[in-house]
Each structure stands twice: as C-alpha cells, then as structure tokens.
C-alpha positions as CSV (number, residue, x, y, z in Angstrom):
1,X,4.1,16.3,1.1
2,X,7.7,17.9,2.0
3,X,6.2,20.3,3.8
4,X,5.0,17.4,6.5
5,X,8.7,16.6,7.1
6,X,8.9,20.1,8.5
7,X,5.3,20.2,10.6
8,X,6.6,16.7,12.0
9,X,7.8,18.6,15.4
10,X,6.3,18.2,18.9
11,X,3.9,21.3,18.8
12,X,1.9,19.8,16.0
13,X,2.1,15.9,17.6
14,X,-1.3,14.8,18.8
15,X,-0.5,11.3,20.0
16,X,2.0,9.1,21.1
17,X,2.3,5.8,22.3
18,X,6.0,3.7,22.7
19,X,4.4,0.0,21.9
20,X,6.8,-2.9,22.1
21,X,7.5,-2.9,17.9
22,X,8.5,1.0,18.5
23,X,7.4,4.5,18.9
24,X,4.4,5.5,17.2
25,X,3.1,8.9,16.9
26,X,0.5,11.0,15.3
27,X,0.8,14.8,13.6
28,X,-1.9,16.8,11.6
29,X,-1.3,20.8,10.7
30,X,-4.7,22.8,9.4
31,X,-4.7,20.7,5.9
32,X,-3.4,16.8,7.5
33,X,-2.7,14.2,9.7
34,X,0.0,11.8,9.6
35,X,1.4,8.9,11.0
36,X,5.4,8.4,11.7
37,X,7.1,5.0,13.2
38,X,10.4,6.6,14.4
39,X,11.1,9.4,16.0
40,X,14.9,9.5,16.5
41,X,15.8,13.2,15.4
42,X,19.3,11.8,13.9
43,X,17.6,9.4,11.7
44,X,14.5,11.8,10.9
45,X,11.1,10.8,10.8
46,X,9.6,8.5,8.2
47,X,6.0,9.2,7.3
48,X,3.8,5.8,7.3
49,X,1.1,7.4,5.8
50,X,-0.8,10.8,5.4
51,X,-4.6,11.6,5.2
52,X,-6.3,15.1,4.4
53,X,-8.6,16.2,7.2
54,X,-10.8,17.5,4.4
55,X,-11.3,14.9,1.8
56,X,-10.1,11.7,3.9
57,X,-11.1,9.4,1.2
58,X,-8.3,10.9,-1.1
59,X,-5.2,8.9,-1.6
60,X,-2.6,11.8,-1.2
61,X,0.4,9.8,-2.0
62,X,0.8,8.7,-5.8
63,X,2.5,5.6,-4.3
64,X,-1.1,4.7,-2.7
65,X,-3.0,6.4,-6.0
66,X,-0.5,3.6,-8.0
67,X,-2.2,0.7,-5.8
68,X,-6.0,1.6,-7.2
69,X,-4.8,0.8,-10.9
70,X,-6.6,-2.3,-11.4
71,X,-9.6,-0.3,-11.5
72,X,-8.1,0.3,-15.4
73,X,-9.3,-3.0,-16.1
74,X,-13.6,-4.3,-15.5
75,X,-13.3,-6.1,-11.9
76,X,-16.3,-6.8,-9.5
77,X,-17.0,-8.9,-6.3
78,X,-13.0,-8.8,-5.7
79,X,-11.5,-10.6,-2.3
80,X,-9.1,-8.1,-1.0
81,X,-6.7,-8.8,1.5
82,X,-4.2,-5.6,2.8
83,X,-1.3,-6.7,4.8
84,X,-0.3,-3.6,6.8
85,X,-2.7,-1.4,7.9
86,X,-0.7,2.0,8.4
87,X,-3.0,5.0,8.2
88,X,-6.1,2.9,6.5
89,X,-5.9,4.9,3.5
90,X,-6.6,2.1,1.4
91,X,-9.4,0.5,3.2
92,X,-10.9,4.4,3.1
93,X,-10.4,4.7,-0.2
94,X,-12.1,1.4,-1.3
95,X,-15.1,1.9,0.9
96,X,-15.4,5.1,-0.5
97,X,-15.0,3.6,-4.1
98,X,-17.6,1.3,-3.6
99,X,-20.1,3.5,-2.7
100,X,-20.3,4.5,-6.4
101,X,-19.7,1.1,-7.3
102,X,-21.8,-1.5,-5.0
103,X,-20.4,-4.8,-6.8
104,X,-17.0,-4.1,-6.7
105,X,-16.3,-5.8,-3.3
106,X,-16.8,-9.2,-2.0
107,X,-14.1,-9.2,0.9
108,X,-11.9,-6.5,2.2
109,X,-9.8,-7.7,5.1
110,X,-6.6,-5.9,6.8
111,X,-3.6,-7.7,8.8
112,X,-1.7,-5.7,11.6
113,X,0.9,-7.0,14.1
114,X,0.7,-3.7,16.3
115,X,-2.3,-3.3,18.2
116,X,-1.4,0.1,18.7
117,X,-1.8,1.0,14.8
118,X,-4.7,-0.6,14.3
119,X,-6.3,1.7,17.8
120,X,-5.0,4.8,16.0
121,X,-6.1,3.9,12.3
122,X,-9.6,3.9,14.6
123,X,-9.2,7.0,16.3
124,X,-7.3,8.7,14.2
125,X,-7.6,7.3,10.6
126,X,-11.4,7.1,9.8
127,X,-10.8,3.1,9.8
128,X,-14.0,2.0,8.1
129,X,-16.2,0.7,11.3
130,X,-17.1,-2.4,9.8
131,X,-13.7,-3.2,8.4
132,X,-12.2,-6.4,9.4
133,X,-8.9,-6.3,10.4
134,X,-6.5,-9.4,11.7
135,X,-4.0,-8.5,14.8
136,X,-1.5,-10.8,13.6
137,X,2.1,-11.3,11.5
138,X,1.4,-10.8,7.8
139,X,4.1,-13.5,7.5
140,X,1.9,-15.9,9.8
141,X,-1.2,-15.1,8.4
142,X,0.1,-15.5,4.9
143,X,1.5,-19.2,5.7
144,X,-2.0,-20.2,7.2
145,X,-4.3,-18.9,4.5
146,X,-6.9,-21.1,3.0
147,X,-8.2,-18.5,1.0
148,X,-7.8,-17.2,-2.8
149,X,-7.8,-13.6,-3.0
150,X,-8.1,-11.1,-6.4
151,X,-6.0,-8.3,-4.5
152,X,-3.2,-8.8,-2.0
153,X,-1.6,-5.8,-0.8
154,X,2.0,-5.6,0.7
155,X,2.8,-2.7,2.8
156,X,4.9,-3.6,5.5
157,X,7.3,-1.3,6.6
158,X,9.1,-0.5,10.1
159,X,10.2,3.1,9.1
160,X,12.4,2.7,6.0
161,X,13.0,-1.4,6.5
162,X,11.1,-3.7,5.2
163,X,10.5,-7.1,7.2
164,X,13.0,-9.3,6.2
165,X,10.4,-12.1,4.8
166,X,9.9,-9.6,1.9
167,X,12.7,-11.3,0.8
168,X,11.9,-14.7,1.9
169,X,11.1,-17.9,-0.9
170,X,8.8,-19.5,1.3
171,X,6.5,-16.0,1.8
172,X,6.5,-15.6,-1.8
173,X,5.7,-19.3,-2.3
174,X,2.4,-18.7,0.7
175,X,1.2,-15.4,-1.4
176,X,1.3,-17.3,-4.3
177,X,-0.9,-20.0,-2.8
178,X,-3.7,-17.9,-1.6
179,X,-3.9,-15.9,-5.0
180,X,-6.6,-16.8,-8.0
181,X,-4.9,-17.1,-11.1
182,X,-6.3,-14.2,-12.6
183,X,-5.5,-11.6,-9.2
184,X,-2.5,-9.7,-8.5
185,X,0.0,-9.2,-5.9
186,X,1.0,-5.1,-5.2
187,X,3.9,-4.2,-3.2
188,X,5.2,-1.3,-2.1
189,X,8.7,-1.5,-2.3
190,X,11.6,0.7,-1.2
191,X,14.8,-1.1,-2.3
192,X,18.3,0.7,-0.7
193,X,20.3,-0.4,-3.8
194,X,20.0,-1.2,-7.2
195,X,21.4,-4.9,-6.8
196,X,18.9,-5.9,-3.7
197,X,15.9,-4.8,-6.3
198,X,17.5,-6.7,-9.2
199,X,17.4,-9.6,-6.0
200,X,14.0,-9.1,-5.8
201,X,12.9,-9.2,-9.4
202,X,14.9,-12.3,-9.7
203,X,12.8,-14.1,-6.6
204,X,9.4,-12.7,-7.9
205,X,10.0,-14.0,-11.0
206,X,9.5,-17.7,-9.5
207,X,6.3,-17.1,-9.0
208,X,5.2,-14.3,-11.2
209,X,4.8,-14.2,-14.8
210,X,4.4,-10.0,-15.2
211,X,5.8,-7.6,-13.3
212,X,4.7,-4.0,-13.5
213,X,7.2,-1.9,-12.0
214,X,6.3,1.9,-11.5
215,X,8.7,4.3,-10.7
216,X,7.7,7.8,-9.6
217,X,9.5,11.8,-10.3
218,X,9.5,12.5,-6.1
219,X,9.4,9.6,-3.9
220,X,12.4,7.0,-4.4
221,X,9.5,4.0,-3.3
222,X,8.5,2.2,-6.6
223,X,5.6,0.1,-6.6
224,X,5.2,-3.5,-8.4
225,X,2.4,-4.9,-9.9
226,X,2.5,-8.8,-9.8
227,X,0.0,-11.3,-11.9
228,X,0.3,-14.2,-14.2
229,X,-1.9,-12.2,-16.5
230,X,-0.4,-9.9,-19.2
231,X,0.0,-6.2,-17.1
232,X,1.2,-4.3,-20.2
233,X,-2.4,-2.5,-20.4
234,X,-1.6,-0.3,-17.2
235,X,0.8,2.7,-19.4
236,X,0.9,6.0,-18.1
237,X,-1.4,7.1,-21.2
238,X,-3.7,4.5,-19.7
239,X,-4.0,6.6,-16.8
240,X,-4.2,9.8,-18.2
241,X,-7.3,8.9,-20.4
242,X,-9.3,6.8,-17.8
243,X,-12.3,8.8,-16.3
244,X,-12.0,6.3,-13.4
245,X,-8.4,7.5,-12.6
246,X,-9.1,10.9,-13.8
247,X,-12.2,11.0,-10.6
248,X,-9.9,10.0,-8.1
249,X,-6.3,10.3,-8.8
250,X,-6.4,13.5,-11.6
251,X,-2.5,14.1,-11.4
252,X,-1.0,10.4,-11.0
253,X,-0.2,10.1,-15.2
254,X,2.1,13.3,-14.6
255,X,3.7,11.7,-10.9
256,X,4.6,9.2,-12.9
257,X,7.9,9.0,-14.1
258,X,8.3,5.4,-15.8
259,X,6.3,2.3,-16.1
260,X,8.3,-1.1,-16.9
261,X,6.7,-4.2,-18.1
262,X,8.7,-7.5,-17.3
263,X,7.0,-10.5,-18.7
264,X,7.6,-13.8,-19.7
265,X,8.0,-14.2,-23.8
C-alpha cells in the first residue's frame, strides 16, 4: 500500500469534490482505487481507504482484515452498525461474506455525516445497493439509539484526527447503551502519543471489561477490540489456523505484530 502514497498525484485523480467537512478526492492506478480527505501537498495525503479493482470484496488493509475477527468465534443473525462509511470496504466485505454464509446477518446499517462520501462510496466504492446508510453525526446517532447491536464499528477519521468525542464519557456511555451484553465495540484507533492511548484505555475501561488491542509491523493505527465477554481467544495463532481467516484474510497472522489482552481479574 506505499506505493499508493506515490500514485496519489493529479494524473491518476478521478474525482474531486471540496464539500463543506473538506476536500475529498478519488485515485485508482491499473491494480486500485482509493479515497484521500486532504490534499494539502505540505501535510501529504492520508488514505481513507483502498479497494482492488479486481477483487473489491477483499479487505486490502490488515487494519480492516483485523475488524472481521469475530468471525473466530460461531455468530449468526448479528445487528451491525458501522459508524463511518469511508470507502465501504466493510459493508463489501460482509455482503460478500454472507453470501457463503446466509444467517450471519440480521442488520447491517452505516452512518455518514458527508453526503459527499456516501455519493462516492456509490459510484465509486461498489456500496452494496441495498445497504442502508444514515446521513447523520455518528455522535448524534449514537446518543439517539434505541437499538442493541452485536457489532459496532468506529471509524471516524478526518484525515489523521479523530473527532474529538472519541474521547468523550458521554459517547462512550451512548455506545455502551445500544450494545447487547454479549457484542463488541471495534475501533480503529490512531493515537499521536503514548500517554493520549494510555487516556483512552483508561476511559474505555469504564465501560468495558476486555480490551483486545492489536498492534500491526507497518501501519502505526492499532485496532481495539471492546466486549464484556472474555476476548483472549482472538491470538495471532488463532488466526493463522482458522480456515475462515485463512479464505479471506491469508496473510493477516504474519501483519500482525502483537496482540494484548486487557481484562478485568
């Protein structure tokens, strides 16, 4: 995925749009397409998300492949809810999942504040056509949920930032709310110093018994499993030696550098 940081120049842009939350602008080369949020040559463009042309149900990025691991454990009929839509790779990889697997899904639902995002993850993206998809805060959709959900997703970024709330009680306190006891919480997380993530840890903590934190060899992103359910099954050796991991995310065990359990004794 280097190599995109290079192709992201003007001869291989496709499409561009300057909405009111910030430039937005699409790339592919022969092999991908990708989607950046900034586009400031001083400050470099961040990738939001990638896709390949050929397989687009693949998850290129082992920080996405990460996000498929409750597959490790039996799950059907799961609510899903994705906050952040970005390049749809999730909602492309589920659907694609559960065509193999026609009871794994009850509800999949997406929230996006930028209507431009959600237009390109259409045109662009291979959004799932009957996907549903809220144009609306994650922060204000979170605080009016009156639903439980198996799977939340957290991927909110605006280029390298997160959203402040991330870091807010009374957002943790809402996703905890709309949560079954038994579901997770899995964030993609990219925290600048080591003291804001031990700040983070700390506040999920309130509301989380087991933390999974996975930490990968090339991308400086980690992601974090939450649940009040024990987590220590998910072990890189785990992954390696599942045949549903091995079918859709062969190389993740070895992009992989550590897996931390934090849980309550």
């Amino acid at each position: 995925m280097r190599q995109l940081k290079n192709d992201t120049k003007l001869s291989n842009q496709i499409y561009h749009a300057d909405s009111k939350f910030g430039p937005v602008r699409v790339y592919q080369n022969k092999d991908y397409r990708w989607l950046t949020f900034n586009n400031d040559p001083p400050l470099g463009s961040t990738l939001q998300g990638v896709m390949s042309k050929a397989r687009p149900e693949l998850l290129c990025v082992p920080i996405y492949q990460s996000m498929l691991l409750f597959l490790l454990a039996p799950v059907s009929e799961l609510r899903i809810l994705n906050l952040g839509l970005g390049t749809a790779a999730i909602e492309r990889a589920l659907k694609h999942i559960e065509s193999s697997r026609r009871n794994l899904i009850d509800t999949f639902e997406s929230v996006e504040i930028n209507p431009d995002v959600i237009s390109i993850a259409k045109q662009f993206f291979k959004l799932p056509s009957d996907h549903t998809v809220h144009q609306q805060c994650a922060q204000q959709f979170i605080s009016q949920c009156t639903q439980q959900y198996d799977l939340i997703y957290i991927d909110i970024f605006s280029g390298e930032h997160h959203q402040t709330f991330i870091q807010s009680e009374s957002f943790w306190h809402a996703i905890n709310h709309c949560i079954n006891k038994s579901g997770q919480a899995i964030i993609n997380l990219n925290s600048k110093t080591g003291q804001e993530l031990q700040t983070t840890l700390v506040l999920l903590r309130h509301y989380f018994n087991c933390i999974a934190l996975i930490e990968f060899n090339e991308y400086k992103n980690i992601v974090l499993i939450l649940s009040n359910l024990s987590l220590k099954h998910i072990t890189v050796e785990a992954i390696q030696a599942s045949t549903v991991m091995q079918s859709i995310a062969p190389n993740l065990h070895s992009n992989i550098n550590t897996i931390y359990h934090i849980e309550a004794k």
